[in-house]
C-alpha positions, 0 to 999 in steps of 0.5 A, a space after each residue: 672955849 675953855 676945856 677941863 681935863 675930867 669931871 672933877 676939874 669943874 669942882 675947882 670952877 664952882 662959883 666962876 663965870 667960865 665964859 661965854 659962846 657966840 652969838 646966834 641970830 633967831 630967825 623966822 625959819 627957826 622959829 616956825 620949824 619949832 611951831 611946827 615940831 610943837 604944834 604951837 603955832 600962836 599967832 605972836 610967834 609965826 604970823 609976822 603981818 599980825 605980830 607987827 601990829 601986836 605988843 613986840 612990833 615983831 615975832 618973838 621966839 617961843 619960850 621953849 625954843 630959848 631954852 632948846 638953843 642951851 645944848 648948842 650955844 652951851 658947848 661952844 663955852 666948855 668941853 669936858 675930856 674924858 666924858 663917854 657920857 653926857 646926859 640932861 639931868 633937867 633945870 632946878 630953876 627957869 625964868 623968861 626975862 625978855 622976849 626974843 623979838 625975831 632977828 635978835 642975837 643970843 649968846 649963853 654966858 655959864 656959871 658952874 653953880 656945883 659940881 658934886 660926885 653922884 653913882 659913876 659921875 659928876 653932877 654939875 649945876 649951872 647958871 646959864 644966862 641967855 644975854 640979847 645983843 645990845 639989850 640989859 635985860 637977858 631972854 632967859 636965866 636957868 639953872 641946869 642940872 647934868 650928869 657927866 660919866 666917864 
């Protein structure tokens, strides 16, 4: 994990890769808990008899429940010190590149994009590019937007 001292230490980070987190496996309990959060129960997500025979070979995970895994895989790549505050200011850009068949093993690899002084904080944008074990092409690429306050 790499750890930055304040909010204006990431300015010096603009434009690095600064690492990347575990891997986490996207299992079938996970994906039918956010069906059931969002009401989104379409078949390729949560019936695995029909899914096996549909265009994946096996559930996938919701689009939105990629995204969601951010939070989580995202802190185990940085720390900031001297933050009271950290909030979700939202996403400039989101694409899903490849479906998360169930079973699969993400991991977030950060980029900082910018890092600029807002009203009381820091604003940083970055990269986050959700990366599938054994696979070329990532799940997902967003470009998030947060607010640090110290």
């Amino acid at each position: 994990m790499k750890k930055f001292a304040a909010p204006a230490d990431l300015a010096a980070a603009v434009g690095a890769e600064i690492g990347h987190s575990d891997w986490l496996t996207v299992d079938q309990q996970r994906i039918d808990r956010f069906a059931d959060s969002t009401g989104d129960h379409q078949w390729i997500h949560t019936d695995t008899e029909r899914a096996a025979a549909g265009p994946f070979g096996a559930t996938i995970a919701h689009g939105y429940l990629t995204l969601s895994l951010l939070p989580v895989l995202v802190d185990q790549v940085y720390r900031v010190e001297g933050v009271r505050m950290a909030v979700n200011y939202g996403l400039n850009k989101v694409r899903f590149i490849h479906p998360v068949r169930v079973g699969s093993k993400l991991r977030a690899r950060v980029t900082v994009l910018a890092a600029e002084e807002v009203t009381g904080g820091w604003q940083i944008t970055s990269r986050i590019t959700l990366e599938l074990n054994g696979m070329d092409k990532p799940a997902c690429v967003a470009e998030a937007v947060a607010r640090l306050y110290p």
